[in-house]
N, C-alpha and C positions, 0 to 999 in steps of 0.2 A: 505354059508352066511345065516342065522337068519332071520327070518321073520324081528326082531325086529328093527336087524342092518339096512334094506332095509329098514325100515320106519324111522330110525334114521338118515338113507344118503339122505334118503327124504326129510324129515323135513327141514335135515339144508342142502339141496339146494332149497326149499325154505325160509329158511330166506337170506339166498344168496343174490336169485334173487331177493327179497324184498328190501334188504338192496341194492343190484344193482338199484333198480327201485327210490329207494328214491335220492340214488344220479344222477342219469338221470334227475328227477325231480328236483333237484336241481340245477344243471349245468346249464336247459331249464332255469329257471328261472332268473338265475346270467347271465348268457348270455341276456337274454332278458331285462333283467336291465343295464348290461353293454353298451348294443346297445342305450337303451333311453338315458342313463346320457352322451354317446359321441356324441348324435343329437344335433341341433338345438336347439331345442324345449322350449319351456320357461318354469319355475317348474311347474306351474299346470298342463302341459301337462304332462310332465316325470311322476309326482306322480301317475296322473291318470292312466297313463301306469303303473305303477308300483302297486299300488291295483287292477288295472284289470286282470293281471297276478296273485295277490293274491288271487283273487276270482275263478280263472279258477283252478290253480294248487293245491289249498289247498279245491277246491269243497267246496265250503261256500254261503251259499247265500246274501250277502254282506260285502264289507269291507269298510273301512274307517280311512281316516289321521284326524288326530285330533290334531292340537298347541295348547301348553300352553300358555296363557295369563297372565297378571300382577296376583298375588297369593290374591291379596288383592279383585277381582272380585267376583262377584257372579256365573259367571260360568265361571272356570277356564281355562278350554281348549274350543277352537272354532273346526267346522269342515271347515277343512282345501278343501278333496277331498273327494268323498262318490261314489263308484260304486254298483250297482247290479248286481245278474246275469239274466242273457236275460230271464231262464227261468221260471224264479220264478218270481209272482205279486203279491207283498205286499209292505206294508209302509215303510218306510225307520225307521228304527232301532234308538233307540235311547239310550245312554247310563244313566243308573240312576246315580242320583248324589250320593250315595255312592258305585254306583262300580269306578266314576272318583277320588270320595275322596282316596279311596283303593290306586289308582295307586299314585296318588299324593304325599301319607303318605308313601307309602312302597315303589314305587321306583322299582317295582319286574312285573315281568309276572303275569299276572293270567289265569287258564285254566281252565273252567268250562263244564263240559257235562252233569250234574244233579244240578238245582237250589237246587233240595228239599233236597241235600245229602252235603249240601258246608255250612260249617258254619261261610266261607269269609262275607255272606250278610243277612240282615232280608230280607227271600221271600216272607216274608207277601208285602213287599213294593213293589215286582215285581211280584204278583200274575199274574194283567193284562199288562203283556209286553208278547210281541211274540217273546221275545229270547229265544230259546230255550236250546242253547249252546254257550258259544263265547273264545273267545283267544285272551289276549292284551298283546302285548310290547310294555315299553316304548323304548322312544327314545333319546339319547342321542349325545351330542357334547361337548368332552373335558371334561365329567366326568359329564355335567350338563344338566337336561331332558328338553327337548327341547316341546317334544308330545308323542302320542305314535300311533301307528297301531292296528286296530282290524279287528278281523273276526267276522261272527253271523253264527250261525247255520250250524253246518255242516250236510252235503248232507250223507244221508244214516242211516246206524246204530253203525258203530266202533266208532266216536264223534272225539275229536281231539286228537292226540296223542304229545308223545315227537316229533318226526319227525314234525312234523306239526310246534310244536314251533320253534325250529330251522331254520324250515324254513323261517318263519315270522320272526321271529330273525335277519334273512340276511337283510332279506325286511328292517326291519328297521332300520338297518346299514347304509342300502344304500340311506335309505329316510333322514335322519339325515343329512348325508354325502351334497346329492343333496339341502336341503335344508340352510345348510352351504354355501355350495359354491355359490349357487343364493343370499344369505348374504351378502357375502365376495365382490360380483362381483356388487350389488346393491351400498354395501359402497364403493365401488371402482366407481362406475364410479358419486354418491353424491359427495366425494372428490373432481374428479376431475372436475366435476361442476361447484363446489364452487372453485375450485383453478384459474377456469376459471371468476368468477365471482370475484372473490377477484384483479383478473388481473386486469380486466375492471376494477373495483374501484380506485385501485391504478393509472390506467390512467388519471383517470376522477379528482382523487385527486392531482397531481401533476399540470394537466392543470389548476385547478384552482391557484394556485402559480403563482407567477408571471414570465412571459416567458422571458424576459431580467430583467438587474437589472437596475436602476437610471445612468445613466452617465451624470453627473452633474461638470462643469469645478471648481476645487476647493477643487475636494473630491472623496475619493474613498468607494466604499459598495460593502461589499459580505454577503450573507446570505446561508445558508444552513438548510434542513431539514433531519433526519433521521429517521426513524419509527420503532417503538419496534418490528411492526407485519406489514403484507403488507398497510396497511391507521394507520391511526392516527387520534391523535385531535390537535396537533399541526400544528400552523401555522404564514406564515409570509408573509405582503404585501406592497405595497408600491404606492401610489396613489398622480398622481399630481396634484396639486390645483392651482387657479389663482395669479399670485403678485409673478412669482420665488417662489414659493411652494412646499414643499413637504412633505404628512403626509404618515408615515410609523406606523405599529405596528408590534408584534409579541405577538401571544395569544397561549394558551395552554388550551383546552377542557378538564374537569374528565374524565377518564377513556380510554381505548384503543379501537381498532379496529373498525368495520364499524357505531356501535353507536356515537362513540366519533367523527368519520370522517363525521357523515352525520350534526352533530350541528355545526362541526368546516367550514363545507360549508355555512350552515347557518348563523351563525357570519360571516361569510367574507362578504356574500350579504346584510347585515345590516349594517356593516359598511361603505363598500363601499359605500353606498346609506347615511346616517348619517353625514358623512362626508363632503361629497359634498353640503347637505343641510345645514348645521350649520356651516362650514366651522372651529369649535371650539371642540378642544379636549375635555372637560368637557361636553359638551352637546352636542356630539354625543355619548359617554358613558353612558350618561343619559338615550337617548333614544333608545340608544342598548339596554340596561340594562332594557325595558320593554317590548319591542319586544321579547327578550329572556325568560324573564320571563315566557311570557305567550305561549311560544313553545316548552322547555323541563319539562322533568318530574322533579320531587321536590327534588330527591338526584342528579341533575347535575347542573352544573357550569361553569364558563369560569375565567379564570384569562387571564389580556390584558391590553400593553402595549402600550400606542397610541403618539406619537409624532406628532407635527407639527415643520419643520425645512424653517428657511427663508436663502435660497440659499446666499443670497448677504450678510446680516449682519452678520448669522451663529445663531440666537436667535432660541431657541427650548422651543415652547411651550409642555408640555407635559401632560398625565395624565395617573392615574396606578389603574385598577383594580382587588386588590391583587396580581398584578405580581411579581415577583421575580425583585428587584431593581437593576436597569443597573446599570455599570461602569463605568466611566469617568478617563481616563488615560493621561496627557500628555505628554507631551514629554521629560519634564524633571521628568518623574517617579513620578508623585503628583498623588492621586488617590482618588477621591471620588466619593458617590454614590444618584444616584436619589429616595429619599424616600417619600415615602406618603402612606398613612395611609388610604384611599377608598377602601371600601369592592368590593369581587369577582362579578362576573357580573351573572345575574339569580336566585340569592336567595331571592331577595326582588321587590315589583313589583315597589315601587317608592325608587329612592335616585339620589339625586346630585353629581354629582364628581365634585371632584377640579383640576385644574390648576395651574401650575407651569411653572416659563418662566428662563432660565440660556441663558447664551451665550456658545455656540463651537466655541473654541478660535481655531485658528489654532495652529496646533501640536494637537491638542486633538484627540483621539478616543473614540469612542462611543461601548459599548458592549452592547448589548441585549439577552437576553439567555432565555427558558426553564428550568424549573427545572432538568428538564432529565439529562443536563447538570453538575451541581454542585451536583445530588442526585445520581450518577452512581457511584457504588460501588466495590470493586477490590474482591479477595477472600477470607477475612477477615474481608467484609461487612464494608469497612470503606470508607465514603464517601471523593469524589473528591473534592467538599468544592469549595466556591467561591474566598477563599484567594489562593490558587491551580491557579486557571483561570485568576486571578489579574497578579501573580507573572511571570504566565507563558506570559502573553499579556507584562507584564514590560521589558522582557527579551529577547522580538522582537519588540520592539517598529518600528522601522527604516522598517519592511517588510511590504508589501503590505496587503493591506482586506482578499485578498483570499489567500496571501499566510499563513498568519497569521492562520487563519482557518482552514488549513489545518495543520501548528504546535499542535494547540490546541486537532482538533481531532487525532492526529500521539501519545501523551500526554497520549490522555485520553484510546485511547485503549491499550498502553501499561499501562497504569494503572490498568485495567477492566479486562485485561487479567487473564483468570480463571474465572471472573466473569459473572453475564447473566444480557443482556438489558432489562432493566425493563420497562424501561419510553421512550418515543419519543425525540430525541435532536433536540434542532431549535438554530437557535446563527446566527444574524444577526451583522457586524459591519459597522461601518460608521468610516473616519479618513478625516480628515479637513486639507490638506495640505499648 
């Protein structure tokens, strides 16, 4: 054998062993990262683990996680984590903003070991920076950069090499990955939070509803509520007044979910209170309707149906602010309806409502509804329609309040079927026996 050959078997047992040494060093690394991401530890511990391994095994004298921010900021990436090493003492590095523009625009690695030789940057602008060498990846989740990872200066004279990227490359696989998943597990337990918070609402919105209904000899009442989402702004109450009295409404709030539920609590304690003072359906509407005024914001509303019913004669005074006009059904299939012409409650800080007085004859029933109701639509977007809910009450006259109610809504979700609940259903009836 050849002088030449012996230095050729040389050579490439050491690139070998090189090449063995880089993957050792890798292994250490992945291993030591796979131990952080299975601990405990909350992410800024993990990451810090994870650049201080960066800093040890890639011999750099600092590293650093770096998030991207809204694009629209002035400095685009925050530092996230920044380690040292022990035994180096200097400033903590800082990235120029066109080596962040670089990564932001290109999306790519950069590896620098000579400023003065890299026509990536003006060095005029980094004359006075103490980096002297550095290595960025970015970082990625589902194809979209997240941040990215850096080194500064590496320890010695070989600079950074491919191995080195690669390396860093895992690092910020795995830093992506970990800061993903503390994501995932953040909006997971937000979620469940609020899922828990929505509960309690819906508890608290139900208990306001009235806990039994009216049992009043002469007449029967069911009401029901349903909610597009856990609360609503629908709503329906029923409050008894001196002289065999009884003033009920059913109102319906703009809009859905905890907004719409927090004024439709609102309105209930206004009326409640209005009522008892004024004792008169037109002016307690009045002075809801200025209460409200000056408690929601200027694109909300309330439409609200307020009756007063005198047990013994059966006269029902009423008044309607912009509600959807009840139905009047007797018993021999005669059907008309309570109209009036009084704007929605909250749009204007003064107005009068008017008053209307009919008699419930006996045999008569009373319908009160929600839009939700008549605007609930099948899978060819075609509404349920109030002539729907007329014909269908015409065609159980003879059933009871609630069990009627329950025909209605058996009706209407075989109608709906294939379709999505848009709006809150409320549908109170009253039937004068």
């Amino acid at each position: 054998m050849g002088e030449k050959d012996f230095e050729k078997i040389i050579n490439n047992l050491k690139d070998e062993n090189q090449e063995l040494q880089n993957t050792v060093d890798e292994l250490s690394i992945l291993n030591d990262i796979a131990t952080a991401i299975s601990s405990t530890q909350s992410i800024e511990q993990i990451e810090s683990l994870i650049i201080q391994k960066c800093v040890k095994h890639l011999n750099v004298e600092e590293g650093v996680v770096m998030l991207l921010t809204q694009p629209e900021e002035d400095r685009p990436f925050e530092t996230m984590i920044r380690k040292k090493n022990s035994l180096i003492d200097s400033l903590p590095f800082r990235l120029d903003d066109q080596l962040m523009g670089h990564i932001l625009h290109n999306k790519t690695s950069i590896l620098v070991n000579d400023f003065e030789k890299t026509d990536l940057f003006d060095i005029s602008a980094m004359k006075d920076s103490p980096i002297r060498s550095l290595l960025c990846v970015p970082m990625f989740v589902k194809g979209k950069m997240i941040g990215m990872i850096s080194v500064f200066n590496k320890i010695g004279d070989e600079g950074f090499g491919e191995t080195d990227k690669r390396l860093l490359s895992i690092c910020a696989t795995q830093s992506a990955q970990v800061i993903e998943n503390a994501r995932l597990y953040n909006e997971e337990k937000t979620l469940h939070k609020l899922k828990e918070e929505m509960d309690l609402a819906k508890d608290i919105q139900q208990k306001l509803l009235p806990k039994s209904l009216p049992q009043i000899e002469g007449y029967d009442i069911a009401s029901i509520n349903i909610s597009a989402k856990d609360v609503g702004g629908d709503f329906y109450d029923f409050i008894p007044l001196p002289g065999n009295k009884l003033a009920f409404c059913l109102g319906d709030v703009s809009g859905k979910g905890v907004p719409a539920a927090l004024i439709m609590a609102n309105l209930m304690a206004i009326l409640r209170t209005q009522i008892l003072l004024t004792g008169s359906c037109g002016n307690c509407l009045t002075e809801s309707n200025k209460f409200l005024f000056n408690s929601i914001e200027s694109d909300k509303f309330a439409t609200l149906f307020l009756g007063i019913l005198d047990q013994v004669s059966g006269d029902l005074t009423y008044s309607s602010a912009g509600h959807e006009n009840p139905i009047i059904i007797s018993d021999k299939y005669e059907i008309a309806k309570l109209e009036t012409e009084d704007i929605v409650l909250g749009i204007q800080p003064e107005y009068d409502y008017t008053e209307k007085t009919i008699n419930l004859r006996i045999g008569d029933t009373l319908i009160i509804y929600s839009d939700g109701i008549i605007e609930a639509e099948n899978a060819n977007e075609q509404q349920f329609g109030d002539f729907r809910l007329a014909d269908i009450i015409s065609q159980n006259i003879s059933l009871s309040a609630a069990k009627m109610i329950s025909v209605i809504f058996s009706e209407l979700d075989n109608y709906t079927l294939g379709g999505t609940q848009l709006d809150d259903k409320t549908l109170t009836i009253i039937k004068r026996g």
